[in-house]
C-alpha positions in Angstrom: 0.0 0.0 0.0 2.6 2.4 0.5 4.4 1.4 -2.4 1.1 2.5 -4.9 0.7 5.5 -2.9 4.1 6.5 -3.4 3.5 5.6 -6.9 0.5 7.7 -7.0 2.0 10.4 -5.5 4.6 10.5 -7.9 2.1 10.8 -10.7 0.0 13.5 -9.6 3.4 15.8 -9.0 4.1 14.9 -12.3 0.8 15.5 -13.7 0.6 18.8 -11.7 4.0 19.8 -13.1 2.6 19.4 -16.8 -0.7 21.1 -16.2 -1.2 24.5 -17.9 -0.5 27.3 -15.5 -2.6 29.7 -18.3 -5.6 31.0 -16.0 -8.2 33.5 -16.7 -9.6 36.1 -14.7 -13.2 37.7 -14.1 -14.6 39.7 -17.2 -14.6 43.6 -16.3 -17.5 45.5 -18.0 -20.8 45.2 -18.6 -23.5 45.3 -21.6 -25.1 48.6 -21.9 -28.3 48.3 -24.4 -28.4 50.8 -26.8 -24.7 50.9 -27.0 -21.5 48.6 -29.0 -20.2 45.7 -26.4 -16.6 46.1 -24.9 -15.3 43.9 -22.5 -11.7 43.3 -20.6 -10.3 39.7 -19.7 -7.1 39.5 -17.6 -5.0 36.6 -18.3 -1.8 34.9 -17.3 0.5 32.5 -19.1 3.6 30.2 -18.0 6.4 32.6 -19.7 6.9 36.3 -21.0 7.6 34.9 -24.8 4.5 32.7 -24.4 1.8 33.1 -27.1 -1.4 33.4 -25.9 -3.1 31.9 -28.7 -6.1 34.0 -27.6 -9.8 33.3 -29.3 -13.1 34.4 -28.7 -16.9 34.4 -30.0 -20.1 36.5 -28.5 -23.5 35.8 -28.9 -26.9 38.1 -28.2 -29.3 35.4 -26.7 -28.6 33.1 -29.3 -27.8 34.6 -32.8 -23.4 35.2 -32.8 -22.8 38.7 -33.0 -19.6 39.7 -35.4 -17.1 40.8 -32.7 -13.4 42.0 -32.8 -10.7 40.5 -30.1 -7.2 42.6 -29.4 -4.7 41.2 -27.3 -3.2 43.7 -25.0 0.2 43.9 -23.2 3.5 41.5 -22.8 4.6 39.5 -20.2 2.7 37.2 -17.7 0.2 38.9 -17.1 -1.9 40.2 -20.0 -5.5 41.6 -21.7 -8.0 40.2 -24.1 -10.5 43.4 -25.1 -13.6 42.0 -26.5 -15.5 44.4 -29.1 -18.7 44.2 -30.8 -20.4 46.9 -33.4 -23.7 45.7 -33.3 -25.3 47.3 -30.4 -26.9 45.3 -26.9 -30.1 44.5 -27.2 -32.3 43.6 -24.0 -31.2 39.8 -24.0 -28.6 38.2 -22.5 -24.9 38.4 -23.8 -22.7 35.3 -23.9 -18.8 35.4 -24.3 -16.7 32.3 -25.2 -13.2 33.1 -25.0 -10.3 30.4 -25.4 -7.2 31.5 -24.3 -3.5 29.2 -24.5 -1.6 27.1 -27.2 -2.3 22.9 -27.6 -2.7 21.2 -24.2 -2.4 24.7 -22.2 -5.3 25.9 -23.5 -8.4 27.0 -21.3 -11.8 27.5 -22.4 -14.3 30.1 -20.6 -17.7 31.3 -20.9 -18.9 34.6 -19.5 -23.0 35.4 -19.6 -24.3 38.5 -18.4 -27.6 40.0 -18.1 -28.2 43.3 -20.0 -29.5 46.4 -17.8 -33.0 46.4 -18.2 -34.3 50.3 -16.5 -36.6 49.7 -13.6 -40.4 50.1 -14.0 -41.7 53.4 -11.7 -44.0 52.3 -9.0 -47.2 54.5 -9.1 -47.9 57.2 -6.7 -49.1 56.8 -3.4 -51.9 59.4 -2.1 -51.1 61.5 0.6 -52.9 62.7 3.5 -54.7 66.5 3.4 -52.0 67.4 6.2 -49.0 66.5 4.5 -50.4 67.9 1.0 -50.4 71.4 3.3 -47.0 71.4 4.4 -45.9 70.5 1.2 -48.2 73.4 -0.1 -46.0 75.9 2.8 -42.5 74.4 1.7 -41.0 75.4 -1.4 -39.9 72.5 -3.0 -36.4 72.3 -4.3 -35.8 72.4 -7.7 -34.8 68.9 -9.5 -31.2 68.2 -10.2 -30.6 67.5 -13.6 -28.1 64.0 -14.2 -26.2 63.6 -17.0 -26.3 60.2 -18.3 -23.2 59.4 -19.9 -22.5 59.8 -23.5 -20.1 57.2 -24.0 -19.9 53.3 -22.6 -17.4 52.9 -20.3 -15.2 50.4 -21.9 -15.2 52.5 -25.9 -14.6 50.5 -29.0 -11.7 51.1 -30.6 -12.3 53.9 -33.2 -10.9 52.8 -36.5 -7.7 54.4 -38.0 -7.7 57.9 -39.4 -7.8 57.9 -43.0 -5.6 61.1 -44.2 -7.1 63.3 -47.0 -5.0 64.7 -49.0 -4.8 68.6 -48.8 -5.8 70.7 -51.5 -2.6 71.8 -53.1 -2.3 75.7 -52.6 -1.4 77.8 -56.0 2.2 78.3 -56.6 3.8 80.9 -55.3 6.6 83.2 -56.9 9.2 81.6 -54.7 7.8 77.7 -56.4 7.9 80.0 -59.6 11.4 80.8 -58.9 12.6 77.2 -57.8 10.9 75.3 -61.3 12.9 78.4 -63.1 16.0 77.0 -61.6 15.5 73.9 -62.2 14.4 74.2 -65.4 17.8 76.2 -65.7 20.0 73.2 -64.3 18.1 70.8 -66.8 18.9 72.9 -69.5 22.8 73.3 -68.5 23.3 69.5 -67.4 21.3 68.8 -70.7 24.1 70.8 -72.6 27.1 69.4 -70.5 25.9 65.9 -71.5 26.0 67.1 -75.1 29.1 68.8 -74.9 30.3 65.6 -73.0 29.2 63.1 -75.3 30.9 65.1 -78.3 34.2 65.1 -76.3 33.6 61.3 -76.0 33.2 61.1 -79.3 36.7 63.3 -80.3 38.4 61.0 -78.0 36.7 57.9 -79.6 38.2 59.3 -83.1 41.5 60.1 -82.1 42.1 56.5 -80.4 40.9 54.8 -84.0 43.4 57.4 -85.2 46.0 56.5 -83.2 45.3 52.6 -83.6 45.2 53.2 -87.7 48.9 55.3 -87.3 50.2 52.4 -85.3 49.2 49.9 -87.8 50.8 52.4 -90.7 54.1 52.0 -88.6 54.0 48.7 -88.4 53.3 47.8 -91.9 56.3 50.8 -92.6 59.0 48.6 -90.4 57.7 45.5 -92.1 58.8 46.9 -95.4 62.0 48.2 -94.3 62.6 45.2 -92.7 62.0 43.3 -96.0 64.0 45.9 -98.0 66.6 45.5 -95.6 66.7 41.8 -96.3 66.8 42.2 -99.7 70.0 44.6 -99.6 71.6 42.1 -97.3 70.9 39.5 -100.1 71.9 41.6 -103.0 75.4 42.5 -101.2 75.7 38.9 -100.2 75.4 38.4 -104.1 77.6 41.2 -105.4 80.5 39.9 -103.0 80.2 36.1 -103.9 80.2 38.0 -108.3 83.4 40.1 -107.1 84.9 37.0 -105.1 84.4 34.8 -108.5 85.7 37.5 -110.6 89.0 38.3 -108.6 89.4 34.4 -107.9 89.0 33.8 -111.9 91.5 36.2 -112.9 94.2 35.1 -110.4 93.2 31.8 -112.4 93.9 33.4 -115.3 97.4 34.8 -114.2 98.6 31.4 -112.7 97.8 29.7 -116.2 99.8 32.4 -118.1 102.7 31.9 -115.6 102.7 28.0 -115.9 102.7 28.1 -119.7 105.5 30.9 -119.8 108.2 28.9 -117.6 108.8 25.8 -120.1 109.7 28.6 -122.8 112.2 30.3 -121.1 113.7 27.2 -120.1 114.2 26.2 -123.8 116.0 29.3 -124.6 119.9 28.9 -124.5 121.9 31.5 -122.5 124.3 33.1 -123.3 127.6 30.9 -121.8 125.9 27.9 -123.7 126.8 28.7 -127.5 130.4 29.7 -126.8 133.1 27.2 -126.7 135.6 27.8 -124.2 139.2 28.4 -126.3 141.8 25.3 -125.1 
């Protein structure tokens, strides 16, 4: 027995550890009739980054009633206003309102009674004597109350829409300022001009340059060539003036080999005298 007790002790911490710790407090406001429906609901989740997951539906007797729901402040402890255009009638208003994410969710429903005025009871005679005091007695003059021209919980009003202003007719010192900038259009229109034609000079003189280059370097081709050929045609004239010297030193070797046999058949002079014994 104490075993399962334990046991079921256990569970119920841990049960009461997992249970949502999302409560809902007691609606503030009531239904006026006559007037738009606008209720507060204080909440509280488990953490400041909670959600809250926050829903809601209202009813007038039994038809639903189109209603809008805001969620109002940060923390733990936060607001759900309730808001309805359609105005209270004399039955009773219902509010559902569903507040927390999956398994922390809790559900609530709020009815309350509309404020019906309270039927005037009729007179009551008096007697002759009190009718004669009351005769003496001036009677004070009745306070007038003010009944309140606004609920005490207002629906929001929706969001200003602006309207655009009338535009007010120019004045000389707008006169002045379109001048100007007419004036700055009309000089950066001409310094785009005048900038375009300098781009267009500078686009010229590069093809120039680029057609000068290419003159040059057709110019050194053809030197180059002509040089070559020179080289060749000198090459030439040396290997004619080489032939030529080397032919002629030929020449003069022949005529020397031919002349020496001749001279050596020749007698001198010793040779044809005898010598006297």
């Amino acid at each position: 027995m104490a075993r399962c007790s334990n046991v079921s002790l256990l569970g119920l911490l841990f049960l009461a550890a997992g249970a949502s710790a999302t409560t809902v407090g007691p609606i503030k406001g009531a239904p006026v009739p006559g007037h738009p429906l606008a209720v507060n609901i204080p909440f509280a989740v488990d953490a400041p980054t909670e959600r809250a997951c926050a829903s809601a539906g209202v009813r007038y007797g039994s038809a639903p009633a189109p209603m809008v729901l805001h969620v109002q402040g940060q923390g733990l402890k936060r607001n759900l206003l309730v808001t309805s255009r359609s105005r209270v009638d004399a039955q009773p208003v219902t509010v559902d309102v569903r507040v927390g994410c999956g398994a922390k969710a809790v559900t609530r429903k709020f009815v309350m009674a509309t404020g019906v005025p309270v039927a005037k009871s009729p007179p009551v005679p008096e007697p002759a004597t009190r009718r004669a005091e009351l005769a003496v007695k001036p009677r004070p003059k009745p306070v007038a109350l003010m009944a309140p021209s606004e609920p005490l919980f207002p629906p929001p009003m929706p969001p200003e829409t602006s309207v655009p202003k009338p535009e007010a007719p120019p004045t000389e010192e707008l006169r002045q300022a379109r001048s100007d900038a007419a004036t700055a259009m009309a000089q950066l229109e001409a310094a785009r001009r005048e900038l375009a034609a300098v781009l267009d000079v500078e686009r010229r003189t590069s093809q120039t340059l680029i057609a000068a280059d290419h003159e040059i370097r057709d110019a050194n081709s053809r030197v180059d060539r002509m040089r070559l050929v020179l080289k060749c045609i000198g090459a030439g004239l040396t290997l004619v003036a080489a032939g030529v010297v080397w032919l002629e030193l030929h020449r003069m070797a022949v005529r020397r080999f031919r002349a020496a046999p001749e001279t050596a058949e020749e007698p001198g002079l010793l040779e044809g005298a005898e010598m006297p014994t």
